[in-house]
C-alpha positions in Angstrom: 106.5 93.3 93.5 107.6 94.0 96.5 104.6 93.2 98.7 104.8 89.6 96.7 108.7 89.5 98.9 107.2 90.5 102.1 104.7 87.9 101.8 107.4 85.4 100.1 109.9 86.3 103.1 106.9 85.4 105.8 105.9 81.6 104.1 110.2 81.1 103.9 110.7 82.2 107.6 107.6 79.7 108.6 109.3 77.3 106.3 112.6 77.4 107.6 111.1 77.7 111.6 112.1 81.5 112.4 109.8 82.7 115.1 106.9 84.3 114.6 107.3 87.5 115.3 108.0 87.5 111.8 105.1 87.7 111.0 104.8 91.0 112.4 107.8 92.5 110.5 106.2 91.4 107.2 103.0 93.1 108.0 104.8 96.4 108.7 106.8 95.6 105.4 102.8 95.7 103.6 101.7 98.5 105.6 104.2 100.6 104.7 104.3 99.7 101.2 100.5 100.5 101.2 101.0 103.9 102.8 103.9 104.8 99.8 101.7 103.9 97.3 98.4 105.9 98.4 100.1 108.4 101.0 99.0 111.5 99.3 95.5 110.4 99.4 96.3 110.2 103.2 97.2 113.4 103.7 94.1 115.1 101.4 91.8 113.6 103.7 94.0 114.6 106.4 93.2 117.9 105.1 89.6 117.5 104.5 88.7 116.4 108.0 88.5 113.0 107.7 91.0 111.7 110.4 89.1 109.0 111.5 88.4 107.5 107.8 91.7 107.7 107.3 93.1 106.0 110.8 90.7 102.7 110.2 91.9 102.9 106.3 95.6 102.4 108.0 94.7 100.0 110.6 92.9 98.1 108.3 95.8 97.9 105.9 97.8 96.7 108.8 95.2 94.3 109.8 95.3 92.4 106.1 99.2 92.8 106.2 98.9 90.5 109.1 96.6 88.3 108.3 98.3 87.8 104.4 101.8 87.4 106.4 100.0 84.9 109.3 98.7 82.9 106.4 101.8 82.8 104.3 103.6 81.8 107.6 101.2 79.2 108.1 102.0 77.7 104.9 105.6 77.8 105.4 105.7 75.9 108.3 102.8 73.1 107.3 104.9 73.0 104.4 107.9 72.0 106.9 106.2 69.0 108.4 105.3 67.6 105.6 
């Protein structure tokens, strides 16, 4: 639910013309959320060697936090000129 406000929070700050380093903040918002949910999975590949697995598995949470915020941004502020 709360990944649905992050996201929410991005498309009204495109929508109501906040910058967009927004954006941003609402992709650490799904990040983090992302790493609460699964973060003892993190740390038992941590343990197992798998460092690397696990550093792509964050930077590509990150990565889709961005690009679900960008999006939801986007729609915000095409929603604004119209």
């Amino acid at each position: 639910m709360l990944g649905y406000l992050a996201i929410f929070g991005a498309a009204l700050a495109g929508y109501g013309g906040m910058p967009p380093y927004v954006i941003a903040v609402a992709a650490i918002a799904l990040a983090s959320l992302s790493y609460a949910a699964h973060g003892h999975l993190y740390g038992q590949a941590q343990e197992l060697g798998l460092l690397r697995v696990v550093n792509s598995v964050l930077l590509r949470s990150f990565a889709n936090g961005l690009l679900a915020a960008g999006v939801a941004y986007g729609g915000g502020w095409i929603l604004r000129l119209v």
